[in-house]
C-alpha positions in Angstrom: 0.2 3.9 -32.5 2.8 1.3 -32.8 1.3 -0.7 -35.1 1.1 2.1 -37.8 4.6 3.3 -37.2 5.9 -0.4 -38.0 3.6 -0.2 -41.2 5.4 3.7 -41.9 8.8 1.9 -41.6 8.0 -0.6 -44.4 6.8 1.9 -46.7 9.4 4.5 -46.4 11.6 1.5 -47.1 9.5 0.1 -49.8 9.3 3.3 -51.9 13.0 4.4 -51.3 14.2 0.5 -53.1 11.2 1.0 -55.8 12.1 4.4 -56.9 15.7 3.2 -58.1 13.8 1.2 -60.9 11.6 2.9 -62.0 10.3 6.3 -62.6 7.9 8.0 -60.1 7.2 11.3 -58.3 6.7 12.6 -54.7 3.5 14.5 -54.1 2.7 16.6 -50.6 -0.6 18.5 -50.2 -3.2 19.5 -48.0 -6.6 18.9 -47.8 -9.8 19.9 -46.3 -12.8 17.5 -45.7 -16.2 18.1 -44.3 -17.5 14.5 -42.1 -20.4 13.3 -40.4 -20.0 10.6 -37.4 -22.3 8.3 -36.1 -22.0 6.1 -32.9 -23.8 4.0 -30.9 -23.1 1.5 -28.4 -24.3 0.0 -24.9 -23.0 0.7 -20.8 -24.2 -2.8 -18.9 -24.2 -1.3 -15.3 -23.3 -3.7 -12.2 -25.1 -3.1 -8.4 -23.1 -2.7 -6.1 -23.5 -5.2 -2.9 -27.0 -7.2 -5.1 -25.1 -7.7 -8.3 -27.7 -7.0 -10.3 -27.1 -5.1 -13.7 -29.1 -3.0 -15.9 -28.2 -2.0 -20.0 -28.2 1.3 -21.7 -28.7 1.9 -24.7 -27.6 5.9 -26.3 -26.9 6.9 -29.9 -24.7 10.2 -31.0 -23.3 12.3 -34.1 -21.5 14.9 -34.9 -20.9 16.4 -38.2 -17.5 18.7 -38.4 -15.2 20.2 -41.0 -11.1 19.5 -40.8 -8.0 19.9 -42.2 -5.1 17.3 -43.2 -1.7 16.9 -44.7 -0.1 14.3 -46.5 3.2 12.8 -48.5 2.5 10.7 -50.9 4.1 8.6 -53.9 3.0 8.1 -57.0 4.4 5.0 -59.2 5.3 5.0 -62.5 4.9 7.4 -65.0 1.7 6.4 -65.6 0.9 7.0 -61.6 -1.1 4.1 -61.6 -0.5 3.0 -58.3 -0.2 5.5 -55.4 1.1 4.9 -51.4 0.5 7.7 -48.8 0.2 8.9 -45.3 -2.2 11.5 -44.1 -2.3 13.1 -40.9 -5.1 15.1 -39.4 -4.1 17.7 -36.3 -6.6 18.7 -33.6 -9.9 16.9 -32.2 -13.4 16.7 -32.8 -16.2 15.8 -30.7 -18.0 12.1 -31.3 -21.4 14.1 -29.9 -22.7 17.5 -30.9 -23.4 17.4 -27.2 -22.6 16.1 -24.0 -24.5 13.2 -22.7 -26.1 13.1 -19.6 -27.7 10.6 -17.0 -28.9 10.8 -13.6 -29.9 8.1 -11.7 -31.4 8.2 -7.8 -33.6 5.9 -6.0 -37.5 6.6 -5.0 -41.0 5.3 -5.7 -40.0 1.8 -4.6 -37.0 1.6 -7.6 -33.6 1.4 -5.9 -30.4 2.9 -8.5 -27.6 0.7 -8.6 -25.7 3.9 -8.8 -26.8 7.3 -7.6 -25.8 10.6 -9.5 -25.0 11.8 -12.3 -22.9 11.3 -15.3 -22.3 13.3 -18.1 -19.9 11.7 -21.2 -18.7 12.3 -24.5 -15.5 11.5 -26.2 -12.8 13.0 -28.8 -11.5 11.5 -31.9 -7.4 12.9 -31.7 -4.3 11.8 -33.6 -5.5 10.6 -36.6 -3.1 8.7 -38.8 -4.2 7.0 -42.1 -2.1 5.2 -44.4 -3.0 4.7 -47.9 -3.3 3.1 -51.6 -4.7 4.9 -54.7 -5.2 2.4 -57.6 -6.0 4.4 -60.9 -9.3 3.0 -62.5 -9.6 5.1 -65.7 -8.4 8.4 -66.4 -8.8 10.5 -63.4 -10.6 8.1 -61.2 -9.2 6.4 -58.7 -10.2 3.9 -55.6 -8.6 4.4 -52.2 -8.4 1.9 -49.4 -7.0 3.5 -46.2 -6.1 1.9 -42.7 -6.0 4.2 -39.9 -5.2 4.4 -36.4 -7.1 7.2 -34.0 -7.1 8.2 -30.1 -10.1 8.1 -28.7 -9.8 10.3 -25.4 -13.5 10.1 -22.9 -14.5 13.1 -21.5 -16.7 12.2 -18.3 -17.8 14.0 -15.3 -19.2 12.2 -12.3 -20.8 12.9 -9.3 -21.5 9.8 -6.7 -19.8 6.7 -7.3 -19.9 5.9 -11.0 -16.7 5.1 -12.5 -14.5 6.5 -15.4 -13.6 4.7 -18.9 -9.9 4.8 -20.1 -8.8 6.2 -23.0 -8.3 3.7 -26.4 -6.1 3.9 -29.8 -8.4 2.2 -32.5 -7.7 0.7 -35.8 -10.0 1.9 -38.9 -10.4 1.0 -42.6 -11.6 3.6 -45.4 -12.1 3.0 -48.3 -12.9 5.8 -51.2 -13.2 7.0 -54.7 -12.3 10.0 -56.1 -10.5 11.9 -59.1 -7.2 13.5 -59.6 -6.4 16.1 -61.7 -3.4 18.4 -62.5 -2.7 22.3 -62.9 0.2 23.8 -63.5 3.1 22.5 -64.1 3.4 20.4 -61.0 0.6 21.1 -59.3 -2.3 18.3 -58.7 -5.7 18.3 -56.9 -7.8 15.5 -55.4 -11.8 15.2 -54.8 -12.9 12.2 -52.7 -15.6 10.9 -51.2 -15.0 8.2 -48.5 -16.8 6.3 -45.3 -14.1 5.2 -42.2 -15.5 2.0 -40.5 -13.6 1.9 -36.9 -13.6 -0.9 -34.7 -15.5 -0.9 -32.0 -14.4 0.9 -28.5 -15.0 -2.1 -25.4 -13.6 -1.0 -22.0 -14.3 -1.6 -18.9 -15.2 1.4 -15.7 -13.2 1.9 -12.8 -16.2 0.4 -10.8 -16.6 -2.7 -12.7 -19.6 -1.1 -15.6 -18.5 -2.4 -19.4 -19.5 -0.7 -22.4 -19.5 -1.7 -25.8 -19.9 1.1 -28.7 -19.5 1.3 -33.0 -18.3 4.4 -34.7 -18.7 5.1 -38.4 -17.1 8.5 -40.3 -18.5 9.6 -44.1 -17.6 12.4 -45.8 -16.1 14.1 -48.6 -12.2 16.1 -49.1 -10.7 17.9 -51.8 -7.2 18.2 -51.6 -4.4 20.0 -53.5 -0.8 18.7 -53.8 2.7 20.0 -55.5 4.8 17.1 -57.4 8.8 16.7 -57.6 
């Protein structure tokens, strides 16, 4: 995560020597989102003493509901240009369900590696800075770059070997509308698509894997203004 904190540093500083010339507001909010991820990837498995390698190929999704907050500040009094940070708590699951694979040798076939597997992985720590440029009235478009934990949940049995965790980078990008109540009150709907870079590691006993993640989905969040 050290590359997005850098990126925090610069905006906190950035906004705190813009808002001495000119007017703007502070805006913090929550907001609720419902997402749907999609993966897929490839595990090229090595043999042990021959060499030899084999590839598989698996897909997964999840769809899931979650919740977020964020500070935000809006420029001008127009608020035609908006800079944010969002943060969503807890985990979710890349697969609805856990993958699994068992491989044995018979019938003349001899398994590179014997047992069995079963995988998934959790998207945690989910960090997303942002900019909101006001299109007309309402609508805005967002582009978002994000950093995320992705945590492997495996459970072996024989001699396969386990993947390491990753941090990955992500860009969003989004449209929406933004509206007010109140007296300072504001709301936000969205609809947005997360494009993460892929997830390459290397096992504990030498296997690679290669996988792409994708996130759509739609939030509506409310805010107050100062």
């Amino acid at each position: 995560m050290k590359k997005i904190k850098n990126i925090l540093i610069g905006l906190v500083a950035a906004i705190s020597l813009t808002s001495v010339a000119q007017a703007g507001s502070f805006g913090l909010g929550v907001s609720g989102a419902i997402a749907s991820v999609s993966a897929d990837g490839t595990e090229t498995t090595v043999g042990g003493n021959t060499g030899d390698s084999s590839i598989q190929s698996a897909t997964a999704g999840n769809s899931f509901a979650f919740g977020s907050v964020f500070a935000e500040y809006n420029f001008g009094d127009s608020e035609r240009f908006t800079l944010g940070v969002d943060f969503i708590p807890g985990e979710a699951d890349i697969n609805s369900k856990t993958l699994s694979r068992t491989d044995a040798s018979g019938d003349g076939y001899t398994a590179q590696q014997s047992g069995t597997v079963q995988a998934n992985a959790t998207i945690t720590d989910h960090y997303t800075i942002y900019g909101e440029l006001k299109i007309a009235g309402g609508v805005y478009a967002k582009y978002g770059f994000s950093q995320v934990d992705i945590d492997v949940k495996q459970t072996n049995s024989s001699d396969y070997g386990t993947y390491p965790d990753k941090t990955l980078d992500a860009h969003t990008y989004g449209i929406g509308y933004k509206g007010e109540f109140g007296s300072n009150g504001f709301y936000k709907v969205e609809g947005f698509y997360s494009d993460y870079d892929n997830y390459s590691a290397t096992s504990t006993s030498s296997n690679t894997v290669t996988a792409n993640l994708d996130v759509t989905g739609a939030k509506l969040s409310l805010g107050y203004k100062f």
